[in-house]
C-alpha positions as YAML, in Angstrom:
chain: A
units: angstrom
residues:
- id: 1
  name: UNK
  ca: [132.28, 106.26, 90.41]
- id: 2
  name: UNK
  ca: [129.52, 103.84, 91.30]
- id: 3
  name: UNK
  ca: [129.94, 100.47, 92.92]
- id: 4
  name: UNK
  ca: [127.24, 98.14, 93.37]
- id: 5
  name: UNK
  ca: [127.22, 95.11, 95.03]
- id: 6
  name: UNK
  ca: [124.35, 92.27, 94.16]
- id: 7
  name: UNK
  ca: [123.34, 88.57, 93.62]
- id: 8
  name: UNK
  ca: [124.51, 87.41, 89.87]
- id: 9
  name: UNK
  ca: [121.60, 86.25, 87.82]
- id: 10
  name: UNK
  ca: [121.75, 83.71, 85.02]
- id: 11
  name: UNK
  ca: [122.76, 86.81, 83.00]
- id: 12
  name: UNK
  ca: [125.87, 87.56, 84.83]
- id: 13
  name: UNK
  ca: [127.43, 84.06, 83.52]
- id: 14
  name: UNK
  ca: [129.64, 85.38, 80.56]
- id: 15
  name: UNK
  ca: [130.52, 87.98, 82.90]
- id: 16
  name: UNK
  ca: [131.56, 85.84, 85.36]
- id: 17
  name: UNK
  ca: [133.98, 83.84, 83.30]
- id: 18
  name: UNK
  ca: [135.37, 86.88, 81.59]
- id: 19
  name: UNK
  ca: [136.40, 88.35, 84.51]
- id: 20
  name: UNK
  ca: [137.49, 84.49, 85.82]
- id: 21
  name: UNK
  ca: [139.53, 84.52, 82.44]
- id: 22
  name: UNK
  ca: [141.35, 87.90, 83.13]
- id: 23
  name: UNK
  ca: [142.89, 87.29, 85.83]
- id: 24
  name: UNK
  ca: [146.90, 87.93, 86.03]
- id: 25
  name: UNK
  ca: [147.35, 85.74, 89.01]
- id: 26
  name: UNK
  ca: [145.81, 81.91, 89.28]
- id: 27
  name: UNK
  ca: [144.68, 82.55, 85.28]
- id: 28
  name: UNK
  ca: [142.62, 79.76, 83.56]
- id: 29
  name: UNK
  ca: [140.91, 79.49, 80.30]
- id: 30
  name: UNK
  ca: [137.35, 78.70, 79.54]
- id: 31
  name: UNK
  ca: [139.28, 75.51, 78.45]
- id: 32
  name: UNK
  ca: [140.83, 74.51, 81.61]
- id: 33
  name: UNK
  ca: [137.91, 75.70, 83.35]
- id: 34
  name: UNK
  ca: [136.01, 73.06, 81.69]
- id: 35
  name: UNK
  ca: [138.47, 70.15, 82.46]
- id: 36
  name: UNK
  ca: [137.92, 71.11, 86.42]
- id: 37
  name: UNK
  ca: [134.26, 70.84, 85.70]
- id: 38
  name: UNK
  ca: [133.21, 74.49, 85.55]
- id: 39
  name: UNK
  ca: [131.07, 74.89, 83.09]
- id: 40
  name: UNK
  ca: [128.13, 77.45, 82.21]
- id: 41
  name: UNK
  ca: [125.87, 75.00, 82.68]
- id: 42
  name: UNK
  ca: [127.26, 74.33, 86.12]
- id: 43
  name: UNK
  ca: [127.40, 78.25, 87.20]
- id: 44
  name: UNK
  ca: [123.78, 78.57, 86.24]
- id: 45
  name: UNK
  ca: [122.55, 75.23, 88.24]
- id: 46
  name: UNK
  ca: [124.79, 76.34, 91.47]
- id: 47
  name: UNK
  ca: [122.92, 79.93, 90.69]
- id: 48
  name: UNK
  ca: [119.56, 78.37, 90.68]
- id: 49
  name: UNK
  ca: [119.93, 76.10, 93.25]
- id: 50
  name: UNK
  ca: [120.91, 79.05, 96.08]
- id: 51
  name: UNK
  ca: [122.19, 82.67, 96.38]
- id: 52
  name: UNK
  ca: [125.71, 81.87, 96.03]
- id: 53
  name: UNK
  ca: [127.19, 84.36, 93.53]
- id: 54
  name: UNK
  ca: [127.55, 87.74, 93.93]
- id: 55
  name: UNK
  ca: [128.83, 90.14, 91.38]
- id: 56
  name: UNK
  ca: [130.80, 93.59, 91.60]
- id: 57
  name: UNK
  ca: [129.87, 96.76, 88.85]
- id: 58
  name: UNK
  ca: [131.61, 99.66, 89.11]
- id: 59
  name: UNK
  ca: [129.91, 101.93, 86.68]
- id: 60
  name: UNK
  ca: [127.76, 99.63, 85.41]
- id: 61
  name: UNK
  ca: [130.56, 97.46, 84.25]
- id: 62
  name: UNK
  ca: [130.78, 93.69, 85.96]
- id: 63
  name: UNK
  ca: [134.25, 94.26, 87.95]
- id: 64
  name: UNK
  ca: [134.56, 91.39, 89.93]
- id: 65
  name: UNK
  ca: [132.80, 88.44, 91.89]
- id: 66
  name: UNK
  ca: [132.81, 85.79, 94.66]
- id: 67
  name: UNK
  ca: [131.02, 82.10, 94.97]
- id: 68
  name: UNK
  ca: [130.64, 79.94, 98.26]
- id: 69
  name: UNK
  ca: [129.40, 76.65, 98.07]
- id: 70
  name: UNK
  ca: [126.89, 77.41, 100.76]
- id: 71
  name: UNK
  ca: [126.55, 73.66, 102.20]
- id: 72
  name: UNK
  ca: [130.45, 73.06, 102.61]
- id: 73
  name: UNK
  ca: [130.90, 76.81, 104.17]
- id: 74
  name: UNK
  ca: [133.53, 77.34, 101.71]
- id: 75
  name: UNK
  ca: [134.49, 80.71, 99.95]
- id: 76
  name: UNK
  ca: [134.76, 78.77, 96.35]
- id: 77
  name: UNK
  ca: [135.69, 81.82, 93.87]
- id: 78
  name: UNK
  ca: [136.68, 85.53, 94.63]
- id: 79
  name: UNK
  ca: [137.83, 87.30, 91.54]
- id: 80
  name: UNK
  ca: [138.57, 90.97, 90.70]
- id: 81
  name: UNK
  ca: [139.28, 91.82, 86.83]
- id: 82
  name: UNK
  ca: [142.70, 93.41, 86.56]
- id: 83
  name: UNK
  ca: [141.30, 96.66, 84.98]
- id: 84
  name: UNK
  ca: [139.78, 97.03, 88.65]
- id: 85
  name: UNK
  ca: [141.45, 96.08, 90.88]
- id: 86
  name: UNK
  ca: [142.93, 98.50, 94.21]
- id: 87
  name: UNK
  ca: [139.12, 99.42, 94.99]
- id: 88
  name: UNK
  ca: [137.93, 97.58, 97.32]
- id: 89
  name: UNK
  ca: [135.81, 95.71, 95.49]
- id: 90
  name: UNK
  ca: [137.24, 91.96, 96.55]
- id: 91
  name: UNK
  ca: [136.74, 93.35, 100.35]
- id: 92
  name: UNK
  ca: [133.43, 94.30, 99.71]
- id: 93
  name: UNK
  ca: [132.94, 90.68, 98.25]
- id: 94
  name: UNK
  ca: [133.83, 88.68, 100.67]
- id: 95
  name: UNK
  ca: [131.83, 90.47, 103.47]
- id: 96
  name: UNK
  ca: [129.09, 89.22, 101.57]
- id: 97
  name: UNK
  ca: [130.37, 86.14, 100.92]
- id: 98
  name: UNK
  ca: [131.71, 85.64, 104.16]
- id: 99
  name: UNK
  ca: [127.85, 86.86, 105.83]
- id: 100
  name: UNK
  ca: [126.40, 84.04, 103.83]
- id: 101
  name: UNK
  ca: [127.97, 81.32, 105.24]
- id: 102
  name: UNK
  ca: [128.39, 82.41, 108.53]
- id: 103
  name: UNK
  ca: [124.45, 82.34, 108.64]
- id: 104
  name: UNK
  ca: [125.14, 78.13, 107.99]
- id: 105
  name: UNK
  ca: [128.38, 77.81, 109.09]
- id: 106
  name: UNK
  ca: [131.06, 78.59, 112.45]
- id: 107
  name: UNK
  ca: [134.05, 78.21, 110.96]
- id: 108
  name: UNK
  ca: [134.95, 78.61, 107.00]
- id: 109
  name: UNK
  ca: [137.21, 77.75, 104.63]
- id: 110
  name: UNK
  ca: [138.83, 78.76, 100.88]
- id: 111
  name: UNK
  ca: [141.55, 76.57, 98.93]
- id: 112
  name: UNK
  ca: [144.25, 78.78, 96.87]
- id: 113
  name: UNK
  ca: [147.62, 78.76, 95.47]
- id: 114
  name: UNK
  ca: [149.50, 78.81, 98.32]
- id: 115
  name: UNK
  ca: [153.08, 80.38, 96.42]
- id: 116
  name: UNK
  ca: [154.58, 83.03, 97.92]
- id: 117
  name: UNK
  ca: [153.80, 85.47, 95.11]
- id: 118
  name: UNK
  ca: [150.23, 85.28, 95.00]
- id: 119
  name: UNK
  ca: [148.73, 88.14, 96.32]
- id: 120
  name: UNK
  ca: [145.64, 86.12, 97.22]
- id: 121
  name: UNK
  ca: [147.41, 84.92, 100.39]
- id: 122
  name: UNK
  ca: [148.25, 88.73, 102.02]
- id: 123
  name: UNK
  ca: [144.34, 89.73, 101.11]
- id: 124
  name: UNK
  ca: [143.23, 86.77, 102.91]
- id: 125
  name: UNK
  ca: [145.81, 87.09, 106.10]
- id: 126
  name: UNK
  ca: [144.50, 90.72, 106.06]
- id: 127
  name: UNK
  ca: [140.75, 90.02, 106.44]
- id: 128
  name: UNK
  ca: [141.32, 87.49, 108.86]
- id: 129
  name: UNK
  ca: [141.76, 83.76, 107.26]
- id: 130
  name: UNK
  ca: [144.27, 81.47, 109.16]
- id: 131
  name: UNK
  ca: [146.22, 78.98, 106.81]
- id: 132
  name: UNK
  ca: [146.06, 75.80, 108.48]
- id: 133
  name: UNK
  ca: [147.99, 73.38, 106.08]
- id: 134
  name: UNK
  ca: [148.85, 72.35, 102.60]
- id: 135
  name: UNK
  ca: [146.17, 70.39, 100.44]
- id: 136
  name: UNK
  ca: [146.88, 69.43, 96.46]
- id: 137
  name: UNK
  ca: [150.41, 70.99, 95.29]
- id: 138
  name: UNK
  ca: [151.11, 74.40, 95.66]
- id: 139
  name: UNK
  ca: [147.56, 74.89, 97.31]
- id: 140
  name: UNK
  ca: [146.85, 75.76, 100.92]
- id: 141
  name: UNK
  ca: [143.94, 75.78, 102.97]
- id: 142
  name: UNK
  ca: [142.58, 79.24, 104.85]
- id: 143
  name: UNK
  ca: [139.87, 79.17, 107.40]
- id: 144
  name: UNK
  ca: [138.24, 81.51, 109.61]
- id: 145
  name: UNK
  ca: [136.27, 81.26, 112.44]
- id: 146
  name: UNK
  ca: [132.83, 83.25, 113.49]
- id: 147
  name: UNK
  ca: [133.97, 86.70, 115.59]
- id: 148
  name: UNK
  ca: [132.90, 85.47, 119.14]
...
């Protein structure tokens, strides 16, 4: 099996909301998407405006993906499709993701559901992120600092 690990072109855009849009856990539709202001449109501006989106393939299938928002040194989207999921793939991610921004940035932060059932919060404990506090509902803030 062969994983690769690159910078999403304007290409990669349906991909990216596919896999966004299979997601078990934290699902939205293109619809809802929309409403929060992610749109196509919007992907491929933040694309050409700075590497901030890198894609997983595993065969030459997209897999997965993460986004920052490079100025704010924020982790904005790290997403694995279900079908593969267990390979390491959203690890892999957010060492890039995480590389990125520590170039810019001391100390990082994500936003996520914050429930105890969402698996999102034991990855992130795992790889190092601190929650430091509630933000908008269920949602929690995670942040992690530059290894001294």
């Amino acid at each position: 099996m062969e994983n690769l690990v690159r910078l999403a072109t304007l290409a990669d855009i349906d991909s990216l909301f596919a896999i966004r849009t299979a997601v078990l856990q934290n699902h939205l539709s293109r619809a809802q998407l929309a409403d929060l202001g992610i749109t196509p449109q919007v992907l491929a501006d933040s694309i050409r405006e700075a590497p901030c989106v890198w894609v997983a393939h595993v065969n030459g299938q997209p897999a997965a993906f993460s986004m920052v928002d490079v100025a704010e040194g924020e982790v904005f989207a790290m997403f694995v499709h279900p079908a593969y999921e267990g390979r390491g793939l959203g690890r892999r991610l957010m060492a890039v993701a995480e590389a990125a921004l520590f170039e810019r940035h001391d100390r990082l932060f994500l936003v996520t559901d914050g429930r105890d059932e969402i698996r999102a919060n034991g990855f992130y404990q795992r790889l190092g992120w601190s929650k430091v506090g509630q933000v908008d509902g269920d949602d929690v803030r995670y942040e992690k600092s530059r290894a001294p």
